[in-house]
N, C-alpha and C positions, 0 to 999 in steps of 0.2 A: 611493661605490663602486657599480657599476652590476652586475645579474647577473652578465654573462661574466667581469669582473673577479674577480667570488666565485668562480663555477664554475673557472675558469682555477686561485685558489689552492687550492683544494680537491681539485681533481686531482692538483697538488704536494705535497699530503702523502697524498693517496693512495700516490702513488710513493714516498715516503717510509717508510708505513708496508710496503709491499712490496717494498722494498730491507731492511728489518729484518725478515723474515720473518714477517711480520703480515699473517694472511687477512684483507685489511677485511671482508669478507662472510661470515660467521662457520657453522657447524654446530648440530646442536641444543645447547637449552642448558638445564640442569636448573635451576630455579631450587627453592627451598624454599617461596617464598609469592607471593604477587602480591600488588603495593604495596598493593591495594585492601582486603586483608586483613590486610596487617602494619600500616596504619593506623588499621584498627578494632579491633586487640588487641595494641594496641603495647604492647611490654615492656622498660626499660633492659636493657642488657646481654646481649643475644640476638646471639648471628652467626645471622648470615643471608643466602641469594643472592635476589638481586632482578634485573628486568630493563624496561626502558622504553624512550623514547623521550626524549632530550635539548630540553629545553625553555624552558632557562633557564641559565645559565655566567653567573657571578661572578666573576673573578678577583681575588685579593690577592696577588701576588707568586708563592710556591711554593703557595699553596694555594690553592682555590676552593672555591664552593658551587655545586652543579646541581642546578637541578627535573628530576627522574624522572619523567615522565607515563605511567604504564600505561593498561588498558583504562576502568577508572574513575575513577583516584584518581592524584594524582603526591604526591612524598615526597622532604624535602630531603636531598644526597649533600655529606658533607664530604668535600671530594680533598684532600690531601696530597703532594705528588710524591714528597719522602724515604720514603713510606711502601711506594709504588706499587711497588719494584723492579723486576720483571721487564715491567710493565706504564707504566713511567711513560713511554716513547714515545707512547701511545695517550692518555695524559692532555694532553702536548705538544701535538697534531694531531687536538684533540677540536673540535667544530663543535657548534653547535645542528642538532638534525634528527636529531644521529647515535644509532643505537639500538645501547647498551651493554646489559653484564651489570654487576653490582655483585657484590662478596663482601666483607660488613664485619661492624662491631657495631653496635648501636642504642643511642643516648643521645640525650637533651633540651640543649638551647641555656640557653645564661640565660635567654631566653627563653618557655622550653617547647615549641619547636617541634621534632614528632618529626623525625629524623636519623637516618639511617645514615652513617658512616666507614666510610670505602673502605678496606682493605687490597688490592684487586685489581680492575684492570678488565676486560675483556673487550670488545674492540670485536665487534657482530654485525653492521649493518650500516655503511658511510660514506654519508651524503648528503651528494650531491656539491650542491643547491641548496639557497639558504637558503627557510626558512619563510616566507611573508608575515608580516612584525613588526604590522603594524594591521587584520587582517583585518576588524576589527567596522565600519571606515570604509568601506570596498571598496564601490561604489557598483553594480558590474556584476554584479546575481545572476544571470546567466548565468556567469559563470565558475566563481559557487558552485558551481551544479549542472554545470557541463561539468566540474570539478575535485575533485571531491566529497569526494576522498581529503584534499585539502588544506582545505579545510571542518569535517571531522568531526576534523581533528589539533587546526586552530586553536580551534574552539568546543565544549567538551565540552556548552554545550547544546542542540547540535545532533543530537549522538548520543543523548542523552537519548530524542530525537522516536523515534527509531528503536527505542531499548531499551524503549518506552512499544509500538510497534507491535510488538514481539516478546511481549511481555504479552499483548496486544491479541488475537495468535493464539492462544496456549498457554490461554489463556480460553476461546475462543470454543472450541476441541478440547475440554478441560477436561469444558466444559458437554455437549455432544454426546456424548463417551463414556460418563457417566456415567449415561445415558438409553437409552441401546446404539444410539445411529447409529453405523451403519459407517461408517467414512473407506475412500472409493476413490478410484480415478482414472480419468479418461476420455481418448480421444485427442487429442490437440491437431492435430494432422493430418488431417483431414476430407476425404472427397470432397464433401460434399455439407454445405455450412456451413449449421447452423439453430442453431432454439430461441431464437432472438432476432430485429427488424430491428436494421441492419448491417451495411457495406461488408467487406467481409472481406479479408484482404493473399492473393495469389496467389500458389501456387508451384508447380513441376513434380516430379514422380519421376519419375526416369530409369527405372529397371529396370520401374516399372509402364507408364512410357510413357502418364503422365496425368496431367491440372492434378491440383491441392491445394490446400487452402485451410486460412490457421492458423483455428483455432474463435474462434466470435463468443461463443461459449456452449456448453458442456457439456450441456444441459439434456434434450435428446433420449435420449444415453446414458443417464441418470441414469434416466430413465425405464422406459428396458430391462429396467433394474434389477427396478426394480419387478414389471416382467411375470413378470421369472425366477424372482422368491419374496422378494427382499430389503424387508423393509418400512420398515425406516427408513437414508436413504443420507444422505452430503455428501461436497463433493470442495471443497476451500480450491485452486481452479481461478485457473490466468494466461490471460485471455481476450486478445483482439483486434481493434479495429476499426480499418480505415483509412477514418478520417473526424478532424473537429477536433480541434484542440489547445486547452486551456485551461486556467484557474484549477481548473475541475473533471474536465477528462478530458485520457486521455494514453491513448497509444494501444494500449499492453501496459499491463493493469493487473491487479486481483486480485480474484476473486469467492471469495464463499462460497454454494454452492447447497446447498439441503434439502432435501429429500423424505421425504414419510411418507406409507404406504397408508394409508388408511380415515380420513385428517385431509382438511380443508376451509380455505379462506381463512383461515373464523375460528380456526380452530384454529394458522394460521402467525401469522393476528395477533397469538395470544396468546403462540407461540414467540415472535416477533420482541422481542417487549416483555421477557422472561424472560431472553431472551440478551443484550439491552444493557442491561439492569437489572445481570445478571452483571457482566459487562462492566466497569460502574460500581464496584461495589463494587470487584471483584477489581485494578483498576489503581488507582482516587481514592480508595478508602475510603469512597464516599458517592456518594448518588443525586444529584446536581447536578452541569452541566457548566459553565463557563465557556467560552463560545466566542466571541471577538472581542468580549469586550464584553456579551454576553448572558450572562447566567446561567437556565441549563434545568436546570428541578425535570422529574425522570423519575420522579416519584410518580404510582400509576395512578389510574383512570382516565387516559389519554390522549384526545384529543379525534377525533373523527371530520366529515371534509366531504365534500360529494357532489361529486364533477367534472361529472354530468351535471346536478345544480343549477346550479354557479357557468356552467356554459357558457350555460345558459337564462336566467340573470340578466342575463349580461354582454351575451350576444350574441342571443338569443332563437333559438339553433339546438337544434334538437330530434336524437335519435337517430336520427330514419327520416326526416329532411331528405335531398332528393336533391341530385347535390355543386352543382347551379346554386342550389336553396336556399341554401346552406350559403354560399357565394361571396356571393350575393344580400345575406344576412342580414350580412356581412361588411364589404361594403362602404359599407353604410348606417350599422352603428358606425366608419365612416370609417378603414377599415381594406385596404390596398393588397391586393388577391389576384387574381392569374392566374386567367385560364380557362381548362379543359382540367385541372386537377388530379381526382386520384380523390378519392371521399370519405374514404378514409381521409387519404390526404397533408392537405387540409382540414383534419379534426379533429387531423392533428399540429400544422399551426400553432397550433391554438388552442391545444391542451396548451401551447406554449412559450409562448405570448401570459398564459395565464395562470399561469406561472410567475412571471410578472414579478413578482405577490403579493408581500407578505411575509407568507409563511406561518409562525401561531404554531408554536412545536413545544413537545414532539412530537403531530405529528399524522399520520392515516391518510386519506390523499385516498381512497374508494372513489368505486362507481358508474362506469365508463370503458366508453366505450360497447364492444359487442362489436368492432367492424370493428376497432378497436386492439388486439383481446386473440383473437390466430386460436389460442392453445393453451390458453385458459381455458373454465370452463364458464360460459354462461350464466344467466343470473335465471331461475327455473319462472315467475316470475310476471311475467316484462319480459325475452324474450327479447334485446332490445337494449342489454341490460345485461347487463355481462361480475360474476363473480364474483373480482373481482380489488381491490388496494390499492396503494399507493404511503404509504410511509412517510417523512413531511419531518421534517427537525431542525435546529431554524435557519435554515428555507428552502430545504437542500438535501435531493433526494432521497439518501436513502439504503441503502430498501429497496426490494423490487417483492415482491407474491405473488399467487398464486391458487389458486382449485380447479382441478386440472389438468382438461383434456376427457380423457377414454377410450373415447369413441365414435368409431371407427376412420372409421364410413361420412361424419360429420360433421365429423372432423377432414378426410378426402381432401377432401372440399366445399372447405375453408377454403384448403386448400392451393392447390389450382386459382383458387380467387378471388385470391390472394395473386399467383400465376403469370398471370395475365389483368392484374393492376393492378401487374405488375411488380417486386414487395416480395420477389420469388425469383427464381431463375433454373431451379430443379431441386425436383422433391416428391422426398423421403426416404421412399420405397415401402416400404424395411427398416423404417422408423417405423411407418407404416404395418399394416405386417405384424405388428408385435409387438405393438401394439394389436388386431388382430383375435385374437389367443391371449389376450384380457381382462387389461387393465391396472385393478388395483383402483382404485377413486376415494381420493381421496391429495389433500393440497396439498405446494405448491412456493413457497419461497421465496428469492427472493437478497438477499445482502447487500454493498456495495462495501463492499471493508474497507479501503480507500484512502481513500474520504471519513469512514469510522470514525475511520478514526487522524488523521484531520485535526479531527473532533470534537474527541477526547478529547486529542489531543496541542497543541490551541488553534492551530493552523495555518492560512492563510487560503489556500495552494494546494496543489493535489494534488503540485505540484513540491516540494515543502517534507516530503512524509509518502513518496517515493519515492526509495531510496538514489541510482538513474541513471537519472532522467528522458528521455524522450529531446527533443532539439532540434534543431535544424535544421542539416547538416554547415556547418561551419565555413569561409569561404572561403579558397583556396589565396590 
């Protein structure tokens, strides 16, 4: 029997149950427990109201058995129809999918398998389509994620992933409040998109009668902050870039930014490592990750590598190479690159070339030369080295931090370099501005908490640790 075939009978007893005066789509419903908890303190002989989602239908003649699937947990439902009186219509014209009410007693099978008996049902909603019956075959995980709703019905361990990132967050808050960072929030609507490089998505306001742009990065505000009197800030911020799609980025995702007055790199270093130490315990019980096969001991020391070593190794590019250096020295490790690039775009390809690495984790890439780091402070004793790190785990990056700059006159310099080599389109003079009323010296740290819960949740893409990924419209 083919969809339409289903859907067609399912609407026939829809009509059915609405010629016997049966709301298929039901009101609130009080239930007394949620399966999830009458399962873990199951008791013979308790009435009880329950309510789920149909999962399963056995029939024997006048009687059946149904799996109840709630939020966590499902619970088997003896139906009787002699018993059902005013309700046994709805028992007649029950379907898989359909979300009931129960009101019975609880007793054990010869078996011992907990049971509730029905004395009443309650239809709440009718699904009019049936389930995917082999979901774990389904070859097209694009429909997983275009469908997601049907996803997270079929595989409770996929909701898992999700219940494991809701952990993920309520940790990470946890840890921060207890410390007294304030939780704010920043615009997400920008005239002037910084604190990061990144394409940003466009849009207009009518009533201002001016472009907008969604934030690439909070990280400018957060700052402000700073200026105003606030010493330790975070914002669990939904960023945006309109650039690649991949295993590791998606275009709306989710940061977690820190800031603290009078802290430094090394001081975020030491944060970074304390909050996913947290992290660890507070969701696996243990400082060890399993991820795809690797097993990561997060016992400290963590290891440290220099980027402006490995680029000197690899490629013999130095920090004060000019970009036909830099090109020169490029193509001689037999390495394809245009002419006419700035030297920052340059040292980005290298970053990604040396990405290729497998990097042990966890590890802290420091050392990046300044030109990549226009809102960090520089080295007193090697201006062309930024005071900045990049946090790998498993080869992915996961964190970014630095000392921020709060020299206003040095920071405008950077900008205008930034706006000459193109990497802006507008200086943020408000930023600006709030850094000349002295912004304390502070570090700044992000965290992707997308590729966190792909850590911790043993996931190999970012598609996999976000509820509705987004993909590319569907053709008509």
């Amino acid at each position: 029997m083919d969809i339409s075939e289903i859907y067609n009978q399912r609407l026939e007893k829809l009509a059915r149950l609405r010629a016997e005066k049966i709301a298929p789509y039901g009101e609130k419903f009080s239930a007394t427990s949620t399966i999830y908890k009458l399962k873990n303190s199951f008791k013979e002989g308790e009435k009880v109201i329950i309510c789920g989602r149909v999962m399963a239908l056995r029939s024997h003649g006048k009687t059946s058995f149904i799996d109840l699937r709630g939020e966590k947990d499902k619970i088997q439902v003896y139906v009787r129809k002699d018993n059902l009186s005013d309700s046994a219509v709805i028992f007649e014209n029950l379907d898989i999918g359909d979300i009931v009410g129960i009101e019975g007693e609880t007793f054990l099978t010869k078996t011992k398998e907990p049971t509730v008996k029905a004395d009443r049902l309650t239809l709440l909603s009718k699904s009019l389509k049936p389930l995917p019956e082999k979901w774990h075959g389904l070859k097209d995980v694009e429909i997983r994620y275009r469908q997601r709703y049907l996803d997270l019905i079929s595989n409770p361990q996929i909701k898992e992933v999700f219940l494991i990132r809701n952990r993920i967050i309520t940790a990470v808050r946890s840890f921060l409040d207890s410390r007294n960072f304030l939780e704010v929030e920043t615009p997400m609507l920008q005239f002037i998109p910084g604190g990061a490089a990144g394409k940003p998505f466009k849009t207009y306001h009518e009533e201002f009668k001016a472009d907008m742009y969604l934030r690439i990065a909070p990280e400018l505000y957060l700052k402000k902050l700073l200026v105003a009197g606030f010493d330790n800030v975070y914002e669990i911020n939904r960023s945006f870039r309109n650039e690649g799609v991949s295993t590791r980025h998606n275009p709306e995702f989710t940061m977690l930014e820190v800031y603290s007055a009078y802290s430094d790199c090394k001081g975020m270093m030491d944060l970074v490592a304390q909050i996913i130490r947290h992290i660890a315990k507070e969701v696996l019980g243990r400082d060890k990750i399993n991820y795809q096969g690797k097993m990561i001991d997060l016992a400290l020391p963590w290891k440290e590598k220099s980027f402006a070593q490995a680029v000197k190794d690899r490629f013999g590019i130095a920090p004060g190479d000019s970009a036909g250096e830099m090109v020169e020295k490029l193509r001689k490790s037999g390495r394809k690159v245009e002419a006419g690039l700035s030297r920052s775009q340059i040292v980005r390809i290298v970053e990604d070339l040396l990405s290729e690495d497998d990097v042990s984790s966890p590890v802290f890439v420091t050392d990046y030369f300044s030109l990549l780091c226009p809102l960090a402070k520089n080295k007193t004793d090697n201006p062309e080295i930024s005071e900045r790190f990049e946090l790998f785990i498993a080869g992915m990056e996961v964190a970014n931090a630095y000392s921020e700059l709060n020299d206003p006159i040095e920071q405008r310099k950077r900008f205008e370099e930034d706006l000459k080599d193109g990497a802006q389109e507008k200086i943020d003079d408000d930023f600006i501005n709030a850094l000349e009323y002295g912004m304390p010296p502070a570090g700044g740290l992000g965290i992707g908490i997308d590729r966190l819960v792909m850590l911790f949740a043993d996931q190999p893409s970012i598609r996999d640790v976000i509820l509705f990924p987004h993909l590319r419209p569907e053709k008509d």
